[in-house]
mmCIF file as Biopython writes it, N, C-alpha, C and O atoms, coordinates in Angstrom:
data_model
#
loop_
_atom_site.group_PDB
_atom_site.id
_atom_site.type_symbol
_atom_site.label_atom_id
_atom_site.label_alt_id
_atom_site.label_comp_id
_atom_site.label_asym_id
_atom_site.label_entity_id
_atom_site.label_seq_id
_atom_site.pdbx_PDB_ins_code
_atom_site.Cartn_x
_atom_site.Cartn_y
_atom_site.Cartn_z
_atom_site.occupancy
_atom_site.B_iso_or_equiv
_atom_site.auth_seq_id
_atom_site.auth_asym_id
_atom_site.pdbx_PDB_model_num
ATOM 1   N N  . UNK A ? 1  ? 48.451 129.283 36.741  1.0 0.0 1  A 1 
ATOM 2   C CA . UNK A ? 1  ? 47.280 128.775 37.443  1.0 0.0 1  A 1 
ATOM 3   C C  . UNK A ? 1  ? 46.368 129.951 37.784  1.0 0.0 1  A 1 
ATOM 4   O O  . UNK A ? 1  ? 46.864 130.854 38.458  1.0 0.0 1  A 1 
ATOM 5   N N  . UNK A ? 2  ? 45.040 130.050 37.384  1.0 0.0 2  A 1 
ATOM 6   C CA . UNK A ? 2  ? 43.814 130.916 38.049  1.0 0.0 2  A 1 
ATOM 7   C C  . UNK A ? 2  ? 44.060 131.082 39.263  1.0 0.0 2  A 1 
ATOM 8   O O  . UNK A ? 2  ? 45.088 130.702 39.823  1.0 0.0 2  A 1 
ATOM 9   N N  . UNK A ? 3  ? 43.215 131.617 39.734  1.0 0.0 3  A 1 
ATOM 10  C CA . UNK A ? 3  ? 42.772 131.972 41.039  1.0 0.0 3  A 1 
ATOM 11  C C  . UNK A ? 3  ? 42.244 131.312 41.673  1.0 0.0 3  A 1 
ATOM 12  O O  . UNK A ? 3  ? 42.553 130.998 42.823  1.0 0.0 3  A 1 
ATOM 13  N N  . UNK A ? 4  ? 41.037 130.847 40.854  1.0 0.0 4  A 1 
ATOM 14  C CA . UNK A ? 4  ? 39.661 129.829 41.063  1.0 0.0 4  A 1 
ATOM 15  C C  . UNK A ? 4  ? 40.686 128.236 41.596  1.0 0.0 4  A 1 
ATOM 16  O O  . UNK A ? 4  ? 40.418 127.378 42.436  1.0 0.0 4  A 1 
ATOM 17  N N  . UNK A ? 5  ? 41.712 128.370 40.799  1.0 0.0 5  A 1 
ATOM 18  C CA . UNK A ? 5  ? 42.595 126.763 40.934  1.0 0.0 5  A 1 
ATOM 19  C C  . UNK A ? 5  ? 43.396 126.743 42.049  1.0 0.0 5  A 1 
ATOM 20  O O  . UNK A ? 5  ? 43.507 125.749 42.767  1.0 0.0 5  A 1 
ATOM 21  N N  . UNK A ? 6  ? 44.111 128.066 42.284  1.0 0.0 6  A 1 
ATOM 22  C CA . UNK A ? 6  ? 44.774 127.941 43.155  1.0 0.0 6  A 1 
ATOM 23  C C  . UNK A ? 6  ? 44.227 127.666 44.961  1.0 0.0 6  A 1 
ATOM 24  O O  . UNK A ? 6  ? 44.740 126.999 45.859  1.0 0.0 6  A 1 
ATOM 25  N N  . UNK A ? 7  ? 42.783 128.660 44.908  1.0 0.0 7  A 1 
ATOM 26  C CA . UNK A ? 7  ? 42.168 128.013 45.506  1.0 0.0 7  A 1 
ATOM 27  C C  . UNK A ? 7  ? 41.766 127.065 46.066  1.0 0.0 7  A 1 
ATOM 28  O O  . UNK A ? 7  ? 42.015 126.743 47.227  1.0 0.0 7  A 1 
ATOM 29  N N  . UNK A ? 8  ? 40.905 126.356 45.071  1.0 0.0 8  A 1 
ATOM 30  C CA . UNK A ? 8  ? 40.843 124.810 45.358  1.0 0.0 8  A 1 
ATOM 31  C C  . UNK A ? 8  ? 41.499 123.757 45.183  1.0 0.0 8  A 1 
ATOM 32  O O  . UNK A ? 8  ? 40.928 122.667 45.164  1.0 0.0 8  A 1 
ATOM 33  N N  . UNK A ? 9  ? 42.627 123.862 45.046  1.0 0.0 9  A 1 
ATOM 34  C CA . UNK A ? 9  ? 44.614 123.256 45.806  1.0 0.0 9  A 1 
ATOM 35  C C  . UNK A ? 9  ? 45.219 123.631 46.470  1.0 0.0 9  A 1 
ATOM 36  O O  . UNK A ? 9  ? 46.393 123.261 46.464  1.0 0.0 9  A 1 
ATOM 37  N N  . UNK A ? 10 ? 44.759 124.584 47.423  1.0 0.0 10 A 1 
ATOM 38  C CA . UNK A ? 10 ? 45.031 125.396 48.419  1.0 0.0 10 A 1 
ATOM 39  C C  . UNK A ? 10 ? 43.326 124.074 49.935  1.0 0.0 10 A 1 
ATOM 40  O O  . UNK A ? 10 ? 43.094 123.484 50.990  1.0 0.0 10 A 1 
ATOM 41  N N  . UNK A ? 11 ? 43.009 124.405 49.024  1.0 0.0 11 A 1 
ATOM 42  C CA . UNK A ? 11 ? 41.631 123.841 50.010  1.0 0.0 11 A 1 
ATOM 43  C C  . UNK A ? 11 ? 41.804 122.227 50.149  1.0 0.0 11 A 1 
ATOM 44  O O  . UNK A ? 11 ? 41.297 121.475 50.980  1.0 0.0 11 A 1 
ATOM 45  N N  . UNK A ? 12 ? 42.701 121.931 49.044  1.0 0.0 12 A 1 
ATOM 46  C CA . UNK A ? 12 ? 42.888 120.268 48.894  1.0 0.0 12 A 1 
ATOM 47  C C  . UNK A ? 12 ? 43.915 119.911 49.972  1.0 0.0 12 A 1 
ATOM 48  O O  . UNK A ? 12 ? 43.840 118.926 50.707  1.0 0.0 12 A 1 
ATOM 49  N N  . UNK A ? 13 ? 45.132 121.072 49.976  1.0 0.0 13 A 1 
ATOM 50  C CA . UNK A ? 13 ? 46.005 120.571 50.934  1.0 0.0 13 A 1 
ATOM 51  C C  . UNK A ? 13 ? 45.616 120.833 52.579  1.0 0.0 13 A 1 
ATOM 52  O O  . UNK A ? 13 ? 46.088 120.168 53.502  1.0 0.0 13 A 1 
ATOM 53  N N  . UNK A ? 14 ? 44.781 121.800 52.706  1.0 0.0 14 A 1 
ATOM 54  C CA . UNK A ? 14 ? 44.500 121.735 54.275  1.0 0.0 14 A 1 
ATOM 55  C C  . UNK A ? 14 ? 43.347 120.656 54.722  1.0 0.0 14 A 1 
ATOM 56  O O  . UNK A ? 14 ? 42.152 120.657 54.429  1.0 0.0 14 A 1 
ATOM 57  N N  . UNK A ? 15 ? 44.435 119.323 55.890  1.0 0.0 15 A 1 
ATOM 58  C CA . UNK A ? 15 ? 43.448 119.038 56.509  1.0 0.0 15 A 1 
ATOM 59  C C  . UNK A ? 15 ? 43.267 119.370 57.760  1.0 0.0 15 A 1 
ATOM 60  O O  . UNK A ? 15 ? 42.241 118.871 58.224  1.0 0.0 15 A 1 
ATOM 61  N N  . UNK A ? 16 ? 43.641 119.777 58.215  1.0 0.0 16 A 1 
ATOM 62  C CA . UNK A ? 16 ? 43.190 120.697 59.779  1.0 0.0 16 A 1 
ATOM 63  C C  . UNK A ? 16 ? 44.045 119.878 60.401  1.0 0.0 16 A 1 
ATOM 64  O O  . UNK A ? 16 ? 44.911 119.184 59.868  1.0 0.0 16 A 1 
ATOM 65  N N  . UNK A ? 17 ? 43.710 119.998 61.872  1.0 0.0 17 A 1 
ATOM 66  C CA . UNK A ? 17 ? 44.281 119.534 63.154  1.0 0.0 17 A 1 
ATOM 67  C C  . UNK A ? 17 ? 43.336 118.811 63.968  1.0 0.0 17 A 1 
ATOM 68  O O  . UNK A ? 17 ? 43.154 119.251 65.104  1.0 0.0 17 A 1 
ATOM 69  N N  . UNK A ? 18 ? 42.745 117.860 63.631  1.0 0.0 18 A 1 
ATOM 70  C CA . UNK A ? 18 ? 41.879 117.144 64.480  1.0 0.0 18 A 1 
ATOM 71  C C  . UNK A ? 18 ? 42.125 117.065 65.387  1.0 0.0 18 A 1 
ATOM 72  O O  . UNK A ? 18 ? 41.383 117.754 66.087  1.0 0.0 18 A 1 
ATOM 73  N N  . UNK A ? 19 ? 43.313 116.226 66.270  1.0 0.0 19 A 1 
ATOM 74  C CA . UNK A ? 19 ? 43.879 116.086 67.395  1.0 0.0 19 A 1 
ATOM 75  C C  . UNK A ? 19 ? 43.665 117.717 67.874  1.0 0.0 19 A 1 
ATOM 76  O O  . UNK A ? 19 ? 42.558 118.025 68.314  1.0 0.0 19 A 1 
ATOM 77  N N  . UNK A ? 20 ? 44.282 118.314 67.823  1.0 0.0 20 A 1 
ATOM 78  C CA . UNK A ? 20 ? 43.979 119.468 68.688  1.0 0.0 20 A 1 
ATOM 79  C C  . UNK A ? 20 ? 42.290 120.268 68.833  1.0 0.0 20 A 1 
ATOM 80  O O  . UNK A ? 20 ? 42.020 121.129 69.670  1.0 0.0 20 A 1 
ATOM 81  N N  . UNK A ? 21 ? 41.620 119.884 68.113  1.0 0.0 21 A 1 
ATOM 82  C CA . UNK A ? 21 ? 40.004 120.354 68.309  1.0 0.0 21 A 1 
ATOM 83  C C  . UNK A ? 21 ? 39.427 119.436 69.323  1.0 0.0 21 A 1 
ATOM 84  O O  . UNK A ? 21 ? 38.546 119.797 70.102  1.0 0.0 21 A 1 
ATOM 85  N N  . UNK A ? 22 ? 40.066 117.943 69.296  1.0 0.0 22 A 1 
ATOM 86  C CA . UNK A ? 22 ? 39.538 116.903 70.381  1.0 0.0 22 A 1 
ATOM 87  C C  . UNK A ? 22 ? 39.827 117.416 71.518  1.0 0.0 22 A 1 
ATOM 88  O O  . UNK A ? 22 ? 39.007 117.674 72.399  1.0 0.0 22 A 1 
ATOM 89  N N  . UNK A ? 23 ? 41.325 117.641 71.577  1.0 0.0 23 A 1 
ATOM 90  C CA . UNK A ? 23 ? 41.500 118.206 72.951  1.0 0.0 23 A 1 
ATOM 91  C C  . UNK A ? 23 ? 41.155 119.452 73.333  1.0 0.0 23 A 1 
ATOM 92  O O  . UNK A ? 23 ? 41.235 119.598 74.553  1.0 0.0 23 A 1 
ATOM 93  N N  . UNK A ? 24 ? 40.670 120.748 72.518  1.0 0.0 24 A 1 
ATOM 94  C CA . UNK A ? 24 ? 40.222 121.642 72.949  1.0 0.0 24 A 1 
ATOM 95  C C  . UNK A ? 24 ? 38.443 121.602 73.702  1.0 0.0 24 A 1 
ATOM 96  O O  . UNK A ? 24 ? 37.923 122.393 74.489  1.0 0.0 24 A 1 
ATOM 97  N N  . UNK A ? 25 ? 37.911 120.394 73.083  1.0 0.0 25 A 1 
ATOM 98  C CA . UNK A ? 25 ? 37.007 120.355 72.975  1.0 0.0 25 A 1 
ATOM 99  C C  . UNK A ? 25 ? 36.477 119.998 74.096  1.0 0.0 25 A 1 
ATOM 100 O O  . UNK A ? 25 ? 35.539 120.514 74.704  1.0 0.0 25 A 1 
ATOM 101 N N  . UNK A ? 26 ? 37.476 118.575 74.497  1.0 0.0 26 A 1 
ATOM 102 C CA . UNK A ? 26 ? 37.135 118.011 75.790  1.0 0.0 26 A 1 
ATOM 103 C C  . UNK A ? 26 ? 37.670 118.605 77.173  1.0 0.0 26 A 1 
ATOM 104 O O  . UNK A ? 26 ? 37.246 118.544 78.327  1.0 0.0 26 A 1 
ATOM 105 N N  . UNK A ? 27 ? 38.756 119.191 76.588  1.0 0.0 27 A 1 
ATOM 106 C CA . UNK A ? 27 ? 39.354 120.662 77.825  1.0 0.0 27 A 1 
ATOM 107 C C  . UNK A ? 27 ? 37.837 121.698 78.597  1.0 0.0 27 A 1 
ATOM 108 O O  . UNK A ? 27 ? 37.459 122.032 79.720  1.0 0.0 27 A 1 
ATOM 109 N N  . UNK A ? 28 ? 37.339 121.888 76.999  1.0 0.0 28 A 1 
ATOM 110 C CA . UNK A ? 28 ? 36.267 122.872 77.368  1.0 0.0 28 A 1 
ATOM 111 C C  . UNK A ? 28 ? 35.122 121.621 78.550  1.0 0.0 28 A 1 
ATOM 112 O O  . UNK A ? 28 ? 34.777 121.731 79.726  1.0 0.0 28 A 1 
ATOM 113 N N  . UNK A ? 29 ? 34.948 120.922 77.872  1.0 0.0 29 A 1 
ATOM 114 C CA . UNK A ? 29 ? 34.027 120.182 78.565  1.0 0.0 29 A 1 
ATOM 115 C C  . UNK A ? 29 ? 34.404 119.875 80.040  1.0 0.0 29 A 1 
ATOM 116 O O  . UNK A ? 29 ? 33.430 119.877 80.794  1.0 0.0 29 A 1 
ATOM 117 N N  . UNK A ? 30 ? 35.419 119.653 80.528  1.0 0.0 30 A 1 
ATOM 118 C CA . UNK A ? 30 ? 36.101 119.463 81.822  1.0 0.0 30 A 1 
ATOM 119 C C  . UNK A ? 30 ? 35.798 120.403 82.818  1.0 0.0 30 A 1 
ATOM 120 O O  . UNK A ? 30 ? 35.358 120.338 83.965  1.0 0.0 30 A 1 
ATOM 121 N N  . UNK A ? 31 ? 36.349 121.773 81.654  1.0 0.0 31 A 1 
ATOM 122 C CA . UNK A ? 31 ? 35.958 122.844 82.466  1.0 0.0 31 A 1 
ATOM 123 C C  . UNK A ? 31 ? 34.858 123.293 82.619  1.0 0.0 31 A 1 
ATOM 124 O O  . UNK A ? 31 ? 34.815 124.377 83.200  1.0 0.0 31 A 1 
ATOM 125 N N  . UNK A ? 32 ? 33.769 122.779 82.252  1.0 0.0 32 A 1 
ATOM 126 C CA . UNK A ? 32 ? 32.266 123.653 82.251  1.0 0.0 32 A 1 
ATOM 127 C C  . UNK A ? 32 ? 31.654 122.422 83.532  1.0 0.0 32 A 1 
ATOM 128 O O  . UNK A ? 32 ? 31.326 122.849 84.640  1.0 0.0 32 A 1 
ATOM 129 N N  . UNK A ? 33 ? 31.586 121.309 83.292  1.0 0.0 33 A 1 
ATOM 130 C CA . UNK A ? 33 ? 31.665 120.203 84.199  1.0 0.0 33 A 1 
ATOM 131 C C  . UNK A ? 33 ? 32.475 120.813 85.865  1.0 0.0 33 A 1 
ATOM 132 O O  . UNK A ? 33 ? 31.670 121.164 86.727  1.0 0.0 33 A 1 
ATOM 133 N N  . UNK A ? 34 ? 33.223 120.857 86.038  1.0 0.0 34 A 1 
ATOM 134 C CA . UNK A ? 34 ? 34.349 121.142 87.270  1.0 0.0 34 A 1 
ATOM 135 C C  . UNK A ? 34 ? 33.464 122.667 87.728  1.0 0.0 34 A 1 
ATOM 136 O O  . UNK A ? 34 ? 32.834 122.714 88.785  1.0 0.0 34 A 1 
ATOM 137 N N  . UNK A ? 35 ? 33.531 123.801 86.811  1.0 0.0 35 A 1 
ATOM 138 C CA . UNK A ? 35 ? 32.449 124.896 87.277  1.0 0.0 35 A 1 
ATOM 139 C C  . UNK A ? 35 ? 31.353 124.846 87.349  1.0 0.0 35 A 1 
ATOM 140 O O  . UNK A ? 35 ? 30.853 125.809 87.930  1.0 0.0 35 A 1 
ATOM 141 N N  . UNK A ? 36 ? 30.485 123.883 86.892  1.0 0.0 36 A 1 
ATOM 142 C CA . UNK A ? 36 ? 28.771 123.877 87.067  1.0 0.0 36 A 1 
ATOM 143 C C  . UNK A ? 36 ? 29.064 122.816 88.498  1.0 0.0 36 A 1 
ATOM 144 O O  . UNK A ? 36 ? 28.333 123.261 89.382  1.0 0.0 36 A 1 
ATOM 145 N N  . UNK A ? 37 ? 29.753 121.752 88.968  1.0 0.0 37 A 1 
ATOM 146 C CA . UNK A ? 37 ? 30.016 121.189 89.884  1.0 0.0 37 A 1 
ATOM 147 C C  . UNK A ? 37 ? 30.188 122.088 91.277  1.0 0.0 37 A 1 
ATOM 148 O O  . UNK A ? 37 ? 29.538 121.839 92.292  1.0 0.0 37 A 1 
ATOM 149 N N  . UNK A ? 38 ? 31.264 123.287 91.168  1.0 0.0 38 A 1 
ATOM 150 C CA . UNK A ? 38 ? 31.624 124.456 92.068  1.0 0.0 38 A 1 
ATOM 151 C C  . UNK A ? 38 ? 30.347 125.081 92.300  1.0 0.0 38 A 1 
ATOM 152 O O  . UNK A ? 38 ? 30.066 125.119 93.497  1.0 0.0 38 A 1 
ATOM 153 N N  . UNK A ? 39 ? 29.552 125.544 91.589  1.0 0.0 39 A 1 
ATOM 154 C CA . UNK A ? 39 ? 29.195 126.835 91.383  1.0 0.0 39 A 1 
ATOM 155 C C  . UNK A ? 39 ? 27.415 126.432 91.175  1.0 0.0 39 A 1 
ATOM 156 O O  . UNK A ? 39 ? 26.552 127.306 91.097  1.0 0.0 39 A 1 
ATOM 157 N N  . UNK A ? 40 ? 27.138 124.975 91.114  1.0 0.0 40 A 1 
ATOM 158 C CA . UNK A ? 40 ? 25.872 124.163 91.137  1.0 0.0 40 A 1 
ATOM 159 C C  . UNK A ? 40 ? 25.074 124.803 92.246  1.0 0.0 40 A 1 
ATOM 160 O O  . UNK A ? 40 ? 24.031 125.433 92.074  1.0 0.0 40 A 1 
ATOM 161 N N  . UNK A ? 41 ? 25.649 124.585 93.364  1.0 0.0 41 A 1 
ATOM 162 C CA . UNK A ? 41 ? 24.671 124.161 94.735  1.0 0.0 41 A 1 
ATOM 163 C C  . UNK A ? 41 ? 24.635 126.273 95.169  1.0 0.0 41 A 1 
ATOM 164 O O  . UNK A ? 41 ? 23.914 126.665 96.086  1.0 0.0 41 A 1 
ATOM 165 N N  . UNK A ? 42 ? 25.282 127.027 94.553  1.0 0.0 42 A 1 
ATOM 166 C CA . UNK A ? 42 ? 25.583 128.128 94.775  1.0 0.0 42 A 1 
ATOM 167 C C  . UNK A ? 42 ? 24.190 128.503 94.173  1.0 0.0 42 A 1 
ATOM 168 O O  . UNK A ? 42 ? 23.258 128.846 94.901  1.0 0.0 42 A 1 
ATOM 169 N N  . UNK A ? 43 ? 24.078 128.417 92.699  1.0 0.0 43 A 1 
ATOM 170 C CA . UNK A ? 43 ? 23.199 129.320 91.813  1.0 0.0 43 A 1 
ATOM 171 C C  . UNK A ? 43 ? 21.776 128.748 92.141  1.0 0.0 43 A 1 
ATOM 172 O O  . UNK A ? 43 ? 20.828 129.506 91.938  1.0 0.0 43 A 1 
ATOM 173 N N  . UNK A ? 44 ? 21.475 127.246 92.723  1.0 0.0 44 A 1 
ATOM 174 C CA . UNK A ? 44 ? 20.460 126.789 92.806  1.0 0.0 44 A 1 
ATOM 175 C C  . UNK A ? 44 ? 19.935 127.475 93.942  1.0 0.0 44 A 1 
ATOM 176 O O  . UNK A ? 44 ? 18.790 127.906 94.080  1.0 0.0 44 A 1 
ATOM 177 N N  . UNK A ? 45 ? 21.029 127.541 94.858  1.0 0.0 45 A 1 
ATOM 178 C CA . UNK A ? 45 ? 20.200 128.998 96.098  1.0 0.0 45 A 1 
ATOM 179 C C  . UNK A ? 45 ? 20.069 129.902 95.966  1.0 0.0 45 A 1 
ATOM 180 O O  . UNK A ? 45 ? 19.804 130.529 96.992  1.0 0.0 45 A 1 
ATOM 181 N N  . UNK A ? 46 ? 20.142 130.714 94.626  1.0 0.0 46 A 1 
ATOM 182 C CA . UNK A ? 46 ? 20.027 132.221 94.015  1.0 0.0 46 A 1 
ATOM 183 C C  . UNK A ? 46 ? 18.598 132.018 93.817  1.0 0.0 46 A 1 
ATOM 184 O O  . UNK A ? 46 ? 17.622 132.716 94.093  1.0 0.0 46 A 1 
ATOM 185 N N  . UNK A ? 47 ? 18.747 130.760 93.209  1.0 0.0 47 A 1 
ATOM 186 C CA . UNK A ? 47 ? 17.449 130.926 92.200  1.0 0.0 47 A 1 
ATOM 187 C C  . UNK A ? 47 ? 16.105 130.316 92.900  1.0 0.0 47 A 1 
ATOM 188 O O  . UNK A ? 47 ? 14.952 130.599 92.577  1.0 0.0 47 A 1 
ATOM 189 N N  . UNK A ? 48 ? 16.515 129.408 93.937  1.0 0.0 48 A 1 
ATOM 190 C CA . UNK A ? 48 ? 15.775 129.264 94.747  1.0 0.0 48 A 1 
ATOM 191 C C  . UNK A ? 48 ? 14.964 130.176 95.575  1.0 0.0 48 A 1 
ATOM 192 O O  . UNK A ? 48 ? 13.738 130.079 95.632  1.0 0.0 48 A 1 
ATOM 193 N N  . UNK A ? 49 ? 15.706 131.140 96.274  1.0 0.0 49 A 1 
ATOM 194 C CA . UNK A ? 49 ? 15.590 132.448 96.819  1.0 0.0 49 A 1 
ATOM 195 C C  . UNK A ? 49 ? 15.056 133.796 95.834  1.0 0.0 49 A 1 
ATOM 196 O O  . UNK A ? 49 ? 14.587 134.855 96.251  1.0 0.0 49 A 1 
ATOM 197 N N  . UNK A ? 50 ? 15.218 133.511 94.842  1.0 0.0 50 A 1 
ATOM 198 C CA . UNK A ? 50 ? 14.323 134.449 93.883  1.0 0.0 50 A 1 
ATOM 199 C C  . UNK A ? 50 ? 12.571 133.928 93.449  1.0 0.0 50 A 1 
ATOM 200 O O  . UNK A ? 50 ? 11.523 134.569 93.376  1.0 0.0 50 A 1 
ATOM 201 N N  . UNK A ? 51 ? 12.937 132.360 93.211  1.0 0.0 51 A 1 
ATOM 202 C CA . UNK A ? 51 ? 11.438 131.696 93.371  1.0 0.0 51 A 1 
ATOM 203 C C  . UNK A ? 51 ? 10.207 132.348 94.570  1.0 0.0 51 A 1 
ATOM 204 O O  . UNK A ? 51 ? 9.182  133.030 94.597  1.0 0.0 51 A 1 
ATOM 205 N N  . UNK A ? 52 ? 11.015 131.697 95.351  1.0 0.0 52 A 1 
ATOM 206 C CA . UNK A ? 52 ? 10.452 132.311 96.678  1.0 0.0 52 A 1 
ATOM 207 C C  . UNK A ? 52 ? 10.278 134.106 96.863  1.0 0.0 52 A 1 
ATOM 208 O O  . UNK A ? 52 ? 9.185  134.602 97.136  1.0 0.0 52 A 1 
ATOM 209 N N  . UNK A ? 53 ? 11.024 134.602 96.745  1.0 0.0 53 A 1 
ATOM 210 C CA . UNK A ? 53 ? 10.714 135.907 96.883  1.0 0.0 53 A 1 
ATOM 211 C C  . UNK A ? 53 ? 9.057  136.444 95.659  1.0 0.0 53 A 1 
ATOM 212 O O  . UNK A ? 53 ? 8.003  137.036 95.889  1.0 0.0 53 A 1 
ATOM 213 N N  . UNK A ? 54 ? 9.639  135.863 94.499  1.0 0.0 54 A 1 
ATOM 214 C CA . UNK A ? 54 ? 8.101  136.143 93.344  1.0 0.0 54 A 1 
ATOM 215 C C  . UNK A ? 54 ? 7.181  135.381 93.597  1.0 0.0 54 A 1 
ATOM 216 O O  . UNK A ? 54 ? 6.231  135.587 92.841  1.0 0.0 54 A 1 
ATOM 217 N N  . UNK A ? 55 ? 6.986  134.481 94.409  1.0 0.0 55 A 1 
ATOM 218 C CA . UNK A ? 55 ? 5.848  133.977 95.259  1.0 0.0 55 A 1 
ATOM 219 C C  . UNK A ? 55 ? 5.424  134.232 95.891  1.0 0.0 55 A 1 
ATOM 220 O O  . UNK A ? 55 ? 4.282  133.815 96.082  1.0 0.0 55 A 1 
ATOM 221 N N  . UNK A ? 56 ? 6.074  135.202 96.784  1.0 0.0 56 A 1 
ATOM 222 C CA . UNK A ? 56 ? 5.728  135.291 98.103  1.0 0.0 56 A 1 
ATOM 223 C C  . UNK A ? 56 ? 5.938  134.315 99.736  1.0 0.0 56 A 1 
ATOM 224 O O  . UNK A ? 56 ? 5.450  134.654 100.814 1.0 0.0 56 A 1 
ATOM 225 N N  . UNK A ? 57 ? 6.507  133.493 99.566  1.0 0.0 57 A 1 
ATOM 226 C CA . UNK A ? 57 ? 7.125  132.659 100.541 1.0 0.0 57 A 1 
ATOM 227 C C  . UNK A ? 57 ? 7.634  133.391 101.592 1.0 0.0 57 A 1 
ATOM 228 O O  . UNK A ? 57 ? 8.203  132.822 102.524 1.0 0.0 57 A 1 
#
């Protein structure tokens, strides 16, 4: 068998791991959700307080 063949029967037999990309996926999402939730009312007074300061307030 080529190279070129072995290849693409090499590419035929992998189908990945779906199940585990779902759950990485929605893991990630949990966690960005749960920290923008924490960390929301925090950065909006950073940025609030920087508004104000380049205004002049």
């Amino acid at each position: 068998m080529t190279m070129p063949n072995r290849i693409i029967e090499r590419l035929r037999e992998e189908h990945g791991d779906v199940p585990g990309w779902v759950l990485i996926t929605l893991m990630t999402a949990g966690l960005v959700i749960v920290i923008w939730g924490l960390a929301g009312p925090a950065l909006s007074g950073v940025f609030d307080q920087a508004i104000s300061r380049v205004l002049g307030f």
